[in-house]
N, C-alpha and C positions, 0 to 999 in steps of 0.2 A: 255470741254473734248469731244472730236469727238470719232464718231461709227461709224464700216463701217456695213453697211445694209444689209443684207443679200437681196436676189431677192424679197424676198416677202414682203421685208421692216419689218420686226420683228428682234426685237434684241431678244427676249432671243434664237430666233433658232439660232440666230447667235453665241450667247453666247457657245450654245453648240455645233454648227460647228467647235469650237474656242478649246474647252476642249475634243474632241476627237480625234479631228490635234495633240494634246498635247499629250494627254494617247497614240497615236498611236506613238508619236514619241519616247517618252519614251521603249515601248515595241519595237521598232526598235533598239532603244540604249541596251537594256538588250539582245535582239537577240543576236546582235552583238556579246555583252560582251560573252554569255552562247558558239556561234559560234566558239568565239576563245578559248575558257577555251575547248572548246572539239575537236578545231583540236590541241591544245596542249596534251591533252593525249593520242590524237591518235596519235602525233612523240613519248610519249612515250612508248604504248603499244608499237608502231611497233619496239623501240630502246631495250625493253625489251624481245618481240619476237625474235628479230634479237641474242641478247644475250642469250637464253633460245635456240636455236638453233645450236650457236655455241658451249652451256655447252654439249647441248646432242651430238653433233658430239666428242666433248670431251672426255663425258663419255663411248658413243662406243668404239671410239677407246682402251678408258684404259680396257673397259669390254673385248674385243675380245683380246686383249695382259694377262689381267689376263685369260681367258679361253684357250688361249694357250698354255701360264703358264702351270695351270693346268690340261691340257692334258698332256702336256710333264711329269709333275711328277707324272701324274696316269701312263704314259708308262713306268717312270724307274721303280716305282712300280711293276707293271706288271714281267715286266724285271728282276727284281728282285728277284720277285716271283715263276718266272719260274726255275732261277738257287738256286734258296733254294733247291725247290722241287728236282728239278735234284741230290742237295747235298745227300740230306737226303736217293734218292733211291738207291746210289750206294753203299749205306752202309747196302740197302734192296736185296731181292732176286728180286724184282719188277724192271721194268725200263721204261725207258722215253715215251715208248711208251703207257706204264697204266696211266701216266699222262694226256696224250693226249687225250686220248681214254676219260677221266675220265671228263675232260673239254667239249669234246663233246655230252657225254651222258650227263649232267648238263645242258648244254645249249639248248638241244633238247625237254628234259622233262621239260623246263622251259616256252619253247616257246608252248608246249604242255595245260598246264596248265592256261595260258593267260600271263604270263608276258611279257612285251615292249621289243623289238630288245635291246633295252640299257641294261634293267636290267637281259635280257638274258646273253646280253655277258659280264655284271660285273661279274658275277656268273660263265663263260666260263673261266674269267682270276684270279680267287679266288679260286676256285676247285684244284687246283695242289697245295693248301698249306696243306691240310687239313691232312698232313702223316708229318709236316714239322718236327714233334716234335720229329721223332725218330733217327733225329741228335742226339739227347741226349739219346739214349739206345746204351749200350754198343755191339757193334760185334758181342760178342759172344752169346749174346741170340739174336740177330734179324737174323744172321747167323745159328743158331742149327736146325741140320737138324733132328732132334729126337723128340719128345716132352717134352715142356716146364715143368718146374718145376712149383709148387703153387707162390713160389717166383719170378720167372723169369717173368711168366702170367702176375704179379703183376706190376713187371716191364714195360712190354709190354704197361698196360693200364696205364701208367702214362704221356703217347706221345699228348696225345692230350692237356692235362692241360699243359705240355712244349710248345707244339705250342702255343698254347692262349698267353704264356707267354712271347715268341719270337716275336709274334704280338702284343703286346698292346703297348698303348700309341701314336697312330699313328692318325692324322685326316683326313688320305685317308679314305674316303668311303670303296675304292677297300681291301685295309688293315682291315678295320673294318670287311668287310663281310669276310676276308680270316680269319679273326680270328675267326668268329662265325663259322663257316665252319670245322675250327680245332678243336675247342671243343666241339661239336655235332654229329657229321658224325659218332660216333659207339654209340650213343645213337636209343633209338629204341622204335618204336611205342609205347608197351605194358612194357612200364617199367624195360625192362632187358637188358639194356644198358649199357654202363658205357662213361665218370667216375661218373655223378652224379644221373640217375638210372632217367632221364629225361621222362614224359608219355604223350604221343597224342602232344597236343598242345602248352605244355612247350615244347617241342624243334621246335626249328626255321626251318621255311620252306626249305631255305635254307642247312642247313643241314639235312635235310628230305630227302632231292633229290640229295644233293653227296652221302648218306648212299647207296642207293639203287644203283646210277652206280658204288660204290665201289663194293657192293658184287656181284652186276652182271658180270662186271671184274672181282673179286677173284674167279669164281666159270667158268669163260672161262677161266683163267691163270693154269698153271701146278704149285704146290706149291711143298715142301716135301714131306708136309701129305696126297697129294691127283693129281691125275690126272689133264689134264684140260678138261674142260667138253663141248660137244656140246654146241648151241644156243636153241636147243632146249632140252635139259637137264637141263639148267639155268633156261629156262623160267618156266619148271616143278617146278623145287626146288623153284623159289620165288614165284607161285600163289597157289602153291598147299603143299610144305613143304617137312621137313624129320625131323632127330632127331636134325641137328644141324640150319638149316633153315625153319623159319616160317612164313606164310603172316601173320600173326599177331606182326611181327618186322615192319612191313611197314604202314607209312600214306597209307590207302585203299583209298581216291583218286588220289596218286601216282600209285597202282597197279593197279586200273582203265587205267589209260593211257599209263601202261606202255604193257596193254593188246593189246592198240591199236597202238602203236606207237615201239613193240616191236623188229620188222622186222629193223627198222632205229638202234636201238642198235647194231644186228647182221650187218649190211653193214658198221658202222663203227667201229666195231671191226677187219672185216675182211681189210678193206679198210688200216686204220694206221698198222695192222699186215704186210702187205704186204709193205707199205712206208719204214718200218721200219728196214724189213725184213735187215739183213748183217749189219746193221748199228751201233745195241748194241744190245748185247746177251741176250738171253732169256734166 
């Protein structure tokens, strides 16, 4: 049996010239094998990429078609909301204009207080529900131009638990808040509120802040019982009080702001009066 010799005539360097040719060829052969085992999972990553790409253009599209969706039926909402409110006022001595009015003093004192442009103006399009309930009071007591009876009063306060009840069961957001808005808004800081006699921080911010642009409008409107009052006779009676208004009805960080941002109340009262003006009867 023949040997081939290595230069220096020694076989066993040869031997191991011989067994490293071999282990190097082997780890050439597993290269290989590893080389192609990983451009195979890189056509798959890339075919799984390529697919994970096309799901999410997918899901865009269906996301931005449901949020269209859902625009469109927070706007009938909306829409909706708006001709409730209208129903409910022409049955009031109030009109369309204290709605308006009531929407923008909500969304002023909201943006005053830090809430986001959105949840400013969900609160903008929610505020005109907040009277909705007195569809269900009869004529002649939301009509009487005398004062109310203990019974009638009675009546009166049972508008806002009817609204609540007009609104529930709804999974609009915009709905939710027009309902929390209906059953709070004559709830009042110090517990002498109604209908549930809500104190400080049981009642919802929310209706914290329609409360006070209600009475601020009730107390610039002309009613039966009373005059309608300067802006600055308003501002009197909510920071400072009388027998029937007191800042102690009010979240005192709402009258905080309402000290500074009180002037914007006055220009849009005066502003929708004037839109309004010949359009529907004061």
């Amino acid at each position: 049996m023949s040997h081939e010799i290595s230069e220096d005539g020694n076989p066993a360097v040869q031997r191991q010239l011989d067994a490293s040719r071999t282990q190097l060829a082997r780890y050439a052969t597993d290269l290989k094998t590893l080389l192609r085992r990983e451009a195979a999972k890189t056509r798959q990553i890339t075919r799984v990429n390529k697919q994970l790409k096309a799901y999410a253009r997918d899901l865009k599209k269906s996301y931005d078609a449901e949020q269209r969706k859902n625009h469109e039926l927070e706007q009938a909402y909306a829409e909706t909301i708006v001709r409730l409110s209208l129903a409910s006022r022409y049955k009031d001595e109030e009109t369309g204009g204290h709605i308006e009015r009531l929407s923008h003093y909500s969304k002023t004192m909201a943006l005053c207080i830090g809430w986001s442009d959105e949840a400013a103006q969900q609160l903008f399009a929610a505020a005109p529900m907040h009277d909705v309930g007195k569809i269900g009071i009869p004529d002649a007591v939301l009509g009487k131009q005398g004062p109310l009876e203990e019974e009638e009063w009675d009546m009166i306060k049972t508008h806002p638990t009817l609204g609540a009840s007009l609104l529930a069961g709804s999974s609009s957001p915009l709905l939710k808040m027009a309902r929390e808005v209906a059953i709070t808004h004559h709830e009042r800081w110090d517990g002498s509120g109604y209908p549930y006699g809500l104190k400080g921080e049981q009642i919802p911010l929310t209706g914290r802040i329609v409360m006070l642009g209600d009475q601020y409008d009730a107390l610039r409107s002309k009613r039966p019982y009373k005059p309608s009052f300067s802006h600055k006779k308003a501002c009197d009676l909510i920071l400072h009080g009388n027998e029937r208004t007191k800042p102690a009805h009010f979240d005192p960080q709402l009258l905080s702001a309402f000290r500074e941002i009180h002037h914007e109340f006055d220009g849009i009262y005066s502003r929708v009066i004037e839109e309004t003006s010949g359009l529907i009867p004061s």
